[in-house]
C-alpha positions in Angstrom: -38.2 11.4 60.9 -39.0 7.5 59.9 -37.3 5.0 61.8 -35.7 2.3 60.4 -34.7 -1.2 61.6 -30.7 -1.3 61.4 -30.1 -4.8 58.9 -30.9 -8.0 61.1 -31.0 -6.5 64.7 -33.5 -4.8 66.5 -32.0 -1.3 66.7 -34.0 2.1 65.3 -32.3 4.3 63.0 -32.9 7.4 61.7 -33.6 7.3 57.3 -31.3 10.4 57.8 -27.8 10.0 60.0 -25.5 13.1 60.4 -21.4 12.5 59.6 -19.2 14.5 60.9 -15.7 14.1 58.7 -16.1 17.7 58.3 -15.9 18.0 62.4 -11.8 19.1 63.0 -9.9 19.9 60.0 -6.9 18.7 60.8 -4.4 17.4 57.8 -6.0 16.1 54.8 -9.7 16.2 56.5 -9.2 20.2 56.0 -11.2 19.9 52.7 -14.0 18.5 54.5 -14.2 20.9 56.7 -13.2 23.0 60.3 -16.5 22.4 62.7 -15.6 23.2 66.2 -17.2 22.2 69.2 -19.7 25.2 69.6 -20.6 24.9 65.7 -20.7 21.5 66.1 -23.5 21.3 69.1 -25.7 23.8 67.0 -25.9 21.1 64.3 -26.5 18.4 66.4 -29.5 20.3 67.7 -30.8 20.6 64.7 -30.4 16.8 64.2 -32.2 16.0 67.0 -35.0 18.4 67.1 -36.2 16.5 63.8 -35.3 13.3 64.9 -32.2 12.1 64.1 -30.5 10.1 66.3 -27.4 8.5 64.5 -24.3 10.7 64.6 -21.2 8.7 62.1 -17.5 9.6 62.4 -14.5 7.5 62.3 -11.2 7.4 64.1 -9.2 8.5 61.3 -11.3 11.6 60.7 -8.5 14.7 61.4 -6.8 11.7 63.5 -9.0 11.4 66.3 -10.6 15.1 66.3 -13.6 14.6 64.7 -14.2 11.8 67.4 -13.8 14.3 70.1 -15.6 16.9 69.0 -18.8 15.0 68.5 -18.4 13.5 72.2 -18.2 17.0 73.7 -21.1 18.1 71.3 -23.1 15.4 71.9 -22.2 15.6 76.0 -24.9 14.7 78.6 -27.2 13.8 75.8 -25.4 10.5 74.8 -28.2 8.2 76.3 -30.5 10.0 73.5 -28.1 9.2 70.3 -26.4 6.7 68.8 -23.1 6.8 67.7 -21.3 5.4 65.1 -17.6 4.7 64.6 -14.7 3.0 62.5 -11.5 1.4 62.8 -9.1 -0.1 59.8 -7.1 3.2 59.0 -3.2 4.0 59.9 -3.7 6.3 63.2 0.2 6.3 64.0 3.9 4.9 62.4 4.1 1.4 63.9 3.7 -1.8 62.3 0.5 -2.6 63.7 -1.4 1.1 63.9 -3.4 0.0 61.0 -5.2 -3.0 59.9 -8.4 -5.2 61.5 -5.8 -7.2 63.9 -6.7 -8.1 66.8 -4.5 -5.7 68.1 -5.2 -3.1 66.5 -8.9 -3.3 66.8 -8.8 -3.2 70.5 -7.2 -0.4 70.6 -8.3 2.0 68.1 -11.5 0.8 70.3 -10.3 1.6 73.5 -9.0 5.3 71.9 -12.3 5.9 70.0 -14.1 5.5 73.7 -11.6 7.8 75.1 -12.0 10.4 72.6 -16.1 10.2 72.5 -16.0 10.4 76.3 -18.1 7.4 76.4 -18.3 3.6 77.5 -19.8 2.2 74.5 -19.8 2.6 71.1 -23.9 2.1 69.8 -22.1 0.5 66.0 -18.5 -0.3 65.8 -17.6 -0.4 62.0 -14.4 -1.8 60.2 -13.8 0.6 57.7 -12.3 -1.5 55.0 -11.0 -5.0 54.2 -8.0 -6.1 55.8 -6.7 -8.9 53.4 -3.5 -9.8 55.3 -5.8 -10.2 58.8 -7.5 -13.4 59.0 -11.4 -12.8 59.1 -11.8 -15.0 62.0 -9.2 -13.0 64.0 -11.1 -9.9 63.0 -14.4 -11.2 63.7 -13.6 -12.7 66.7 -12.3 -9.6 68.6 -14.9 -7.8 67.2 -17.2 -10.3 69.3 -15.2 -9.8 72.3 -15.7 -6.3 72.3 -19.0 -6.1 71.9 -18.9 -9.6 75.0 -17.2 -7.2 77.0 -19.9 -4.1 76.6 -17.8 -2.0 74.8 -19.6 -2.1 71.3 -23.6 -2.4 71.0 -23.9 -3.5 67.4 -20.9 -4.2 64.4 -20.8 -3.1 61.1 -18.6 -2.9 58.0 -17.6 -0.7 55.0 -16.1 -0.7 51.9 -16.2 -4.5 51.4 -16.7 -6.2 48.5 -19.8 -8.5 47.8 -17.4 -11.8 48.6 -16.1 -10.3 51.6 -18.7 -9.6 53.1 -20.5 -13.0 52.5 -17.3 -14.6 53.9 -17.6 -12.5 56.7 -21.3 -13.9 57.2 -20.4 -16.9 56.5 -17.4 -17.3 59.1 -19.4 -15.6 62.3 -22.6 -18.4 61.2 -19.8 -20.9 61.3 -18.2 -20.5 64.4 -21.4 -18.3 66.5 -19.9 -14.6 66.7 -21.7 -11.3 66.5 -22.4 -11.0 62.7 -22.4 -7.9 60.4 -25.7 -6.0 61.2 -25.0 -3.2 58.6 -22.4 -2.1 55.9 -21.7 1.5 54.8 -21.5 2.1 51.3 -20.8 5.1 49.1 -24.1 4.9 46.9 -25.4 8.1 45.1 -26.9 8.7 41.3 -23.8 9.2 39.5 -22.4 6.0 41.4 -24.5 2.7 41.7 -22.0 0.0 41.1 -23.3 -1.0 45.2 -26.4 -2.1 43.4 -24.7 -5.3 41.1 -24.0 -7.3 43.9 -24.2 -5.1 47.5 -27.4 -4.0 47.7 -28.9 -7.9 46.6 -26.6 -9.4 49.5 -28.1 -6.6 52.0 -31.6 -7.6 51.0 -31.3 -11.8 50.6 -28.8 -11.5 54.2 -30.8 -8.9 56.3 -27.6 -6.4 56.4 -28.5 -2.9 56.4 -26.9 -0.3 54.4 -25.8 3.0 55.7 -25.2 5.4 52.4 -21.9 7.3 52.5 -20.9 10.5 50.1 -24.9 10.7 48.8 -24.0 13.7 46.8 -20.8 12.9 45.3 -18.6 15.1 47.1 -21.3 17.8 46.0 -21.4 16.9 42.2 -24.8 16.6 42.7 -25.6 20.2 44.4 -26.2 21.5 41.6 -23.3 23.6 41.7 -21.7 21.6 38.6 -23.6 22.3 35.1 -22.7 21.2 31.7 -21.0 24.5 29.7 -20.3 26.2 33.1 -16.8 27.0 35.1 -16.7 24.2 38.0 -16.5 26.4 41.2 -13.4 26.7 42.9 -12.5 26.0 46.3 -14.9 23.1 47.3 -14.0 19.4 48.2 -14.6 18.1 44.9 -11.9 20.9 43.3 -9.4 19.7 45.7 -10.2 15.9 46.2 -11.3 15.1 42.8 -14.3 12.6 42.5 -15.2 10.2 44.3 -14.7 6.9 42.5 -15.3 7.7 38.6 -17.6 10.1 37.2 -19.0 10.2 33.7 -19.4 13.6 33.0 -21.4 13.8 30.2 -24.4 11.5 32.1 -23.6 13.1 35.4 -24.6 16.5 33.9 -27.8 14.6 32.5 -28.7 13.6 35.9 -28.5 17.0 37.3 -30.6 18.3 34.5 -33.2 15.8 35.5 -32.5 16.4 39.0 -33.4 20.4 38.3 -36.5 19.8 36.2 -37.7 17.6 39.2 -36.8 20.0 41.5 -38.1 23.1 39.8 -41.8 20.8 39.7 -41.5 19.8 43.5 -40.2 23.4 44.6 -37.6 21.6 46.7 -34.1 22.2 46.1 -31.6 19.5 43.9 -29.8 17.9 47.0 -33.5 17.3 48.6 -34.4 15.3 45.4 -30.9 13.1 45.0 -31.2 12.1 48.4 -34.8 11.7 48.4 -34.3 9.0 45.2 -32.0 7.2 47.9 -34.2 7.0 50.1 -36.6 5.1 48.1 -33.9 2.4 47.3 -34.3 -0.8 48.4 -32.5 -2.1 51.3 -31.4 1.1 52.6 -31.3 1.8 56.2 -30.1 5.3 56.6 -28.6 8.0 54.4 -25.5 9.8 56.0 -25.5 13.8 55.5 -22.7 16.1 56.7 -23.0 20.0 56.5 -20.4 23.3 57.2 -23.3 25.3 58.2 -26.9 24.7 59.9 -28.6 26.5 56.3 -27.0 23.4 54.6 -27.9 21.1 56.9 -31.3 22.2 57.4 -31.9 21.8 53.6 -30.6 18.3 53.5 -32.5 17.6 56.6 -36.1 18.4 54.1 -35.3 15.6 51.9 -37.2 13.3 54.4 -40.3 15.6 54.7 -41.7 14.3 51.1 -41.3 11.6 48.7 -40.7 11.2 45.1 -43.2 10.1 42.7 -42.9 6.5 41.6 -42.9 8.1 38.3 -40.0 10.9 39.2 -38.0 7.8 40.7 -38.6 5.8 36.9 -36.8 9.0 35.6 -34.2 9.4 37.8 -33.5 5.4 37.6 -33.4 6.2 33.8 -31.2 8.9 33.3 -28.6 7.5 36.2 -29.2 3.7 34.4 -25.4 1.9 33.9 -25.0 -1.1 31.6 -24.9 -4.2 33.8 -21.2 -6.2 33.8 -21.1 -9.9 33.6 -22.6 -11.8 35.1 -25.0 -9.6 35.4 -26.2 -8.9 31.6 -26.3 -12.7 30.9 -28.5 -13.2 33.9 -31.0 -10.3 32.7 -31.1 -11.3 29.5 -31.0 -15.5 29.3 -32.3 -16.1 32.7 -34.5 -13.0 33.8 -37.5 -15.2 34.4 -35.8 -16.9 37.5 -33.6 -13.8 38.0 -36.0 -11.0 38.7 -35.0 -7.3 39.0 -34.2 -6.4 42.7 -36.8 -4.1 44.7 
């Protein structure tokens, strides 16, 4: 498995990271999944026998479960792994059980080391933007935590170009532990990251961690132009995630299948293989139900696209650019070159 340098920072990870919102089912997480503890160990063998050594989960995953769980899987191998987790979400009634407060931070921290069974967290990650928190308040206790040897490394997701640069901007400012990654949902059918996300990642050093790579499955191949959507899967329940044009979403999958079919790899393998070639990604989060799925996500990093397959798949997935984006390209692409 390649390693990858995590943003500005000198930590390893994996090109592949396993998530585990599918680890619990409990309330609306259900859809994702139901992975117990036994289940859940399996899988994280398999992870680590090819050498991935980021596990992501989040407090809010089936409230706290999914956090436990992957603590008892993961057991007296900790020292070997890195874990990821997040904070932001509601995770009880009270006025301050949600948010990036000072408060709050500290102790959805101090419950997320409880329920890993650990005493640090390898990448602590704010799991949206808090607009009524003040970033310095936010960034500050963030600092403090990781001061304190709580958290190794801090990360965000879900921010917006400006907020992130803010963020940057404040911890330069006043010298606390700056943003060495943000997680992003990024896939084929949904590259908006790539306007103003993935250039920030690349001209600041923040690494990006790649959330939903498949769409909630969309891009499985189980979703064909002319044919009944199947039943009973995330996407059935959930809906998509973000918007989906249909019509060039079924394109993509054609292409997808054509490459695939050539390769004799399956459709997933070559979606998340075109992600990996993307500039300034770090590592690409797959979750699974079952160790077959897993283990056919986990080829995706045993070959590489084509730098022609990758021009086709850029193609067929292409969006028209937004201002200011199509006056840059087209008045001012000499001293605004493409990104990559």
């Amino acid at each position: 498995m390649e390693m990858r340098l995590l943003g500005k920072s000198g930590l390893k990870v994996s090109a592949l990271s396993f998530g585990t919102m599918t680890f619990g089912g409990g309330d609306f997480f259900e859809h994702m999944g139901a992975t117990q503890v036994d289940e859940a160990r399996r899988l994280i063998d398999v992870c680590i026998d090819v050498g991935v050594n980021l596990f992501d989960t989040a407090d809010v995953y089936s409230q706290g479960k999914s956090e436990v769980i992957l603590g008892q899987a993961i057991g007296k191998r900790r020292d070997d792994v890195l874990i990821a987790t997040k904070a932001f979400a509601r995770m009880g009634e009270g006025a301050n059980d949600v948010g990036l407060s000072r408060h709050h931070l500290i102790r959805a921290c101090e419950a997320s080391l409880r329920r890993l069974g650990t005493d640090y967290i390898d990448l602590y990650q704010v799991h949206g933007f808090d607009a009524l928190t003040p970033l310095e308040e936010t960034l500050r206790a963030l600092d403090d935590l990781v001061r304190s040897g709580k958290v190794r490394y801090i990360g965000c997701s879900n921010y917006s170009g400006w907020h992130l640069m803010k963020a940057l901007c404040v911890s330069e400012r006043i010298g606390l532990e700056r943003y060495v990654s943000q997680q992003n949902y990024y896939s084929l059918v949904g590259r908006e990251i790539e306007y103003e996300l993935i250039p920030l990642g690349l001209d600041q050093n923040v690494g990006i961690i790649v959330w939903s790579p498949l769409a909630f499955g969309f891009l499985t191949g189980k979703y064909r132009r002319g044919q009944p959507e199947p039943e009973e899967t995330r996407r059935a329940k959930l809906g998509d995630v973000g918007t989906l044009d249909l019509e060039k979403g079924y394109d993509i999958v054609e292409t997808l299948d054509e490459i695939a079919r050539d390769r004799h790899v399956t459709i997933p393998q070559v979606a998340l293989n075109w992600l990996l070639r993307q500039p300034g990604i770090s590592s690409v989060i797959i979750g699974a139900r079952n160790e077959q799925q897993l283990q056919d996500n986990l080829g995706a990093a045993t070959w590489e696209l084509t730098p022609d397959e990758v021009k086709r798949l850029n193609e067929v997935s292409a969006v028209p650019p937004i201002y200011p984006y199509w006056h840059q390209r087209k008045y001012g692409s000499e001293r605004n070159p493409p990104i990559g």
